[in-house]
C-alpha atoms as an extended CHARMM CRD file, in Angstrom:
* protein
*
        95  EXT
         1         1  UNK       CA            -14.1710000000       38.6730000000      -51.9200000000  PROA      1               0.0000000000
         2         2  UNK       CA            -16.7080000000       35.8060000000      -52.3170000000  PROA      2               0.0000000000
         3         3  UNK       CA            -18.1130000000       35.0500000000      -55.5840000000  PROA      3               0.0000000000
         4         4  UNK       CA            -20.4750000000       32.7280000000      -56.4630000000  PROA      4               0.0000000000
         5         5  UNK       CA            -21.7420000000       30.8590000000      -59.8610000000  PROA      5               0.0000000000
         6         6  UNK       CA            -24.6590000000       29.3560000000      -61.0880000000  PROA      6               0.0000000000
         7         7  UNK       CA            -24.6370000000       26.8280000000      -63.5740000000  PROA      7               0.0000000000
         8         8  UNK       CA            -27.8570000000       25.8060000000      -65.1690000000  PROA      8               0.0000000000
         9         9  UNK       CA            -27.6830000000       22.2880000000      -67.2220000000  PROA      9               0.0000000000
        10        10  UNK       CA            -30.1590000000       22.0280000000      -70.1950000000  PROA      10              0.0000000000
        11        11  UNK       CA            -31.0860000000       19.2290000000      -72.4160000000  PROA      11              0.0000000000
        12        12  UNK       CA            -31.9230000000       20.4220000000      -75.6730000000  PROA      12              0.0000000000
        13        13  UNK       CA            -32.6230000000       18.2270000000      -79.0030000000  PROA      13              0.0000000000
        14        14  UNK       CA            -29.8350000000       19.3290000000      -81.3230000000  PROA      14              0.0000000000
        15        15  UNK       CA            -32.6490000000       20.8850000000      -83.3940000000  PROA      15              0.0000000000
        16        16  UNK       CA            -33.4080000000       23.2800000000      -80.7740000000  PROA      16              0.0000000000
        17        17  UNK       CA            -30.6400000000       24.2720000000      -80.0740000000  PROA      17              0.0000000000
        18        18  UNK       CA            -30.4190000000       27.7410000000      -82.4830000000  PROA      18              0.0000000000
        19        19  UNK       CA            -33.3630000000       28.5530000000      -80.3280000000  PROA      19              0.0000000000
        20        20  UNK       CA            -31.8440000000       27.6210000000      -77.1520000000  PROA      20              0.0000000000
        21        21  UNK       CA            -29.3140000000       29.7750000000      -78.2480000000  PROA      21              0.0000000000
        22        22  UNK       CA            -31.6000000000       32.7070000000      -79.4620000000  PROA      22              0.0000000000
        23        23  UNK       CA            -32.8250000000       32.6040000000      -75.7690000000  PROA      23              0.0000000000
        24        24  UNK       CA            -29.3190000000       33.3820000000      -74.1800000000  PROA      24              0.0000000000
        25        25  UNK       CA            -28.3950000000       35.7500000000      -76.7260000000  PROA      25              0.0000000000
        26        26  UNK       CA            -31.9240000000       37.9580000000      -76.1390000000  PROA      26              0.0000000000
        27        27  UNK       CA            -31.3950000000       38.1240000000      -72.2610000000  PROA      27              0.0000000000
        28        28  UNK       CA            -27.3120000000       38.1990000000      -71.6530000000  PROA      28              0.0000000000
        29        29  UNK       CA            -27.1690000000       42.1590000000      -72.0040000000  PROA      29              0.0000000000
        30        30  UNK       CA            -29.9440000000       42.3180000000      -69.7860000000  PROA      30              0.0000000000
        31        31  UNK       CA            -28.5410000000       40.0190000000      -67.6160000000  PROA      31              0.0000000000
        32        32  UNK       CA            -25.7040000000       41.7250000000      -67.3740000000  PROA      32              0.0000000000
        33        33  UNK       CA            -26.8310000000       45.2470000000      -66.8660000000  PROA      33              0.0000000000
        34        34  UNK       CA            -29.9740000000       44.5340000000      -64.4880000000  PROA      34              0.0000000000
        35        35  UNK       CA            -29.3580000000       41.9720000000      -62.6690000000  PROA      35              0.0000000000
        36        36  UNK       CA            -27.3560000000       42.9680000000      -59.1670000000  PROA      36              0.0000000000
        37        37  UNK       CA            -23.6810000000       41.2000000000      -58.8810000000  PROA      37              0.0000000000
        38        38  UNK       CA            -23.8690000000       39.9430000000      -62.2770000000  PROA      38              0.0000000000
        39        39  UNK       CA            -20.5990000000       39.4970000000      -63.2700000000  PROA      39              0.0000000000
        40        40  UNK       CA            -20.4280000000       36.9330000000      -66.4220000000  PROA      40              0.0000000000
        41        41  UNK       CA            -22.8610000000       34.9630000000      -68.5420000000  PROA      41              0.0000000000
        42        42  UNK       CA            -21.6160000000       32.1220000000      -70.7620000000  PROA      42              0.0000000000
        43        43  UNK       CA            -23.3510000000       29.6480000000      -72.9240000000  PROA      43              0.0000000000
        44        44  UNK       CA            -21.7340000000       26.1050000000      -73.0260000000  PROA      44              0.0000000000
        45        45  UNK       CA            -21.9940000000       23.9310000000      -75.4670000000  PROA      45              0.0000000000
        46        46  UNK       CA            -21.5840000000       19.7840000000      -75.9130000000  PROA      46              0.0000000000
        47        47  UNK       CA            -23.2940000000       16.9880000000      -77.7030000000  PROA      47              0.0000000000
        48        48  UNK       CA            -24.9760000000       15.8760000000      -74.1340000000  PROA      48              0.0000000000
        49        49  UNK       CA            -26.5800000000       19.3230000000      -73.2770000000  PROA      49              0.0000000000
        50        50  UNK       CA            -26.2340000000       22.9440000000      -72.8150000000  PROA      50              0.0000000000
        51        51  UNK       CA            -25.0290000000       24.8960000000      -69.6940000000  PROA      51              0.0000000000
        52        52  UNK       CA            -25.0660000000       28.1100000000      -69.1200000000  PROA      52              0.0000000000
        53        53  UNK       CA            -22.8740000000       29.7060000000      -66.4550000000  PROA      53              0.0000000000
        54        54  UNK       CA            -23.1690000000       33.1850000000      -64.5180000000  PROA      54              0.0000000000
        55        55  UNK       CA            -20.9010000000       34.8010000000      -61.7770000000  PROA      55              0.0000000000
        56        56  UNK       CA            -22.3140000000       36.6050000000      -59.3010000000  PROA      56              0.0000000000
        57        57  UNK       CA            -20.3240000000       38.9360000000      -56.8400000000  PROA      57              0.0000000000
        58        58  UNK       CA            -22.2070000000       36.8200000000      -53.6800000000  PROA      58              0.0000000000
        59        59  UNK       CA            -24.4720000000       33.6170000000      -53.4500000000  PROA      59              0.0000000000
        60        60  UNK       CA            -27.1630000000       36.2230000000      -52.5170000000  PROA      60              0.0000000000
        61        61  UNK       CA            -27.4820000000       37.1900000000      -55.9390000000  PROA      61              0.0000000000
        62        62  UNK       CA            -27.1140000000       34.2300000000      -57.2250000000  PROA      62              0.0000000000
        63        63  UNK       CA            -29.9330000000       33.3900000000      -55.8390000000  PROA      63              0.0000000000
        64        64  UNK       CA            -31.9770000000       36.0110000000      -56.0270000000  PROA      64              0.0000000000
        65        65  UNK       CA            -31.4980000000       35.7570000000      -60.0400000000  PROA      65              0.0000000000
        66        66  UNK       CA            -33.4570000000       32.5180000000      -59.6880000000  PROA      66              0.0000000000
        67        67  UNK       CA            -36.3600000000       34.2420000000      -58.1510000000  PROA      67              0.0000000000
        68        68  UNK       CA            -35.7480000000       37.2460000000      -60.6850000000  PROA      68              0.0000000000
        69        69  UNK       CA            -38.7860000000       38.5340000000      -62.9560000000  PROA      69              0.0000000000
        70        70  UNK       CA            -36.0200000000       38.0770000000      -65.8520000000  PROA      70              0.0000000000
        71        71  UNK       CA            -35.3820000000       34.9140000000      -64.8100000000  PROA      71              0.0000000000
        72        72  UNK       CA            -38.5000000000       33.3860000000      -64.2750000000  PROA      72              0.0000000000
        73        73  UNK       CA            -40.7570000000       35.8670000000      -66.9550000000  PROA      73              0.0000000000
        74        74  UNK       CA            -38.6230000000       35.6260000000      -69.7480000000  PROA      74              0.0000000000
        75        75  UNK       CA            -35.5710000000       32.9320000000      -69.6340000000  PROA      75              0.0000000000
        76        76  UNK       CA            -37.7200000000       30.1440000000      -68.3650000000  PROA      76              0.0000000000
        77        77  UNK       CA            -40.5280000000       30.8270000000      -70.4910000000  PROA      77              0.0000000000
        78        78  UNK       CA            -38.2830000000       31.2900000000      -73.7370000000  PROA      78              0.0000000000
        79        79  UNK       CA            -37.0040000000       28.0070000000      -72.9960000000  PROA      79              0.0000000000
        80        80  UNK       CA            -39.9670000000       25.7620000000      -71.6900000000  PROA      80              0.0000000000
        81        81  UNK       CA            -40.7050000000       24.3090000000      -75.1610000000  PROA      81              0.0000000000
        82        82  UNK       CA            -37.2800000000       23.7860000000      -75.9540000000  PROA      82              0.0000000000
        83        83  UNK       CA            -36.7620000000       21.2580000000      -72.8040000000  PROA      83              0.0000000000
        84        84  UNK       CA            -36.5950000000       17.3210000000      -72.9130000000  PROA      84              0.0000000000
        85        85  UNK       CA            -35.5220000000       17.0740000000      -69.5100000000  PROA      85              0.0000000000
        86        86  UNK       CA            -36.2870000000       19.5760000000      -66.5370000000  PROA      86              0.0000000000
        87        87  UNK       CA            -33.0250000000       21.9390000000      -65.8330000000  PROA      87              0.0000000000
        88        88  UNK       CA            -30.4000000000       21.3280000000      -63.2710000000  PROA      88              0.0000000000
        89        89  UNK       CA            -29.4130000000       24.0980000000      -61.3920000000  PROA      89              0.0000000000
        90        90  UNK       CA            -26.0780000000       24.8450000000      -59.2600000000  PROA      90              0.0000000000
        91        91  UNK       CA            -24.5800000000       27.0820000000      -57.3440000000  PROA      91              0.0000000000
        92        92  UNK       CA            -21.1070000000       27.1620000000      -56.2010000000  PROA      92              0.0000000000
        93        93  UNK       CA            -19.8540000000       29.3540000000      -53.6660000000  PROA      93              0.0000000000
        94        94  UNK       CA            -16.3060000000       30.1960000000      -54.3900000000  PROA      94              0.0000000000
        95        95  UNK       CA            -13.4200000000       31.0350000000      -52.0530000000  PROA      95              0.0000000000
């Protein structure tokens, strides 16, 4: 079986980042219940930046996530002011 994640790299200011955090918290459960192949969410934490990483059951629904009403509606807007740096996004296919 192929799974696939996608990890999403976000700078925050350290005084953002309770509402950076808010933001996951709100939209994991419906991550997790409406998106197809979701498998995991996790929020990631360092001094340099925030990741957050999702399995998918296929790279199909990885990236269909990405073009997702959730995902663009309501995670990227939650998040926009909360941004120094645009986000870099990943997926890995794995085997």
């Amino acid at each position: 079986m192929q799974k696939a994640y996608l990890e999403i790299t976000l700078k925050v200011e350290p005084s953002n980042r309770e509402a950076a955090t808010k933001v996951y918290t709100t939209y994991k459960e419906p991550f997790l219940k409406g998106i197809t192949g979701a498998l995991t969410k996790e929020l990631l934490v360092r001094d340099e930046d925030i990741q957050v990483l999702h399995s998918f059951s296929s790279e199909a629904d990885a990236k269909a996530y990405l073009q997702s009403e959730l995902f663009n509606n309501d995670v990227v807007v939650g998040l926009k002011d909360l941004l120094t740096a645009d986000p870099e996004v990943r997926i890995y296919v794995a085997y």
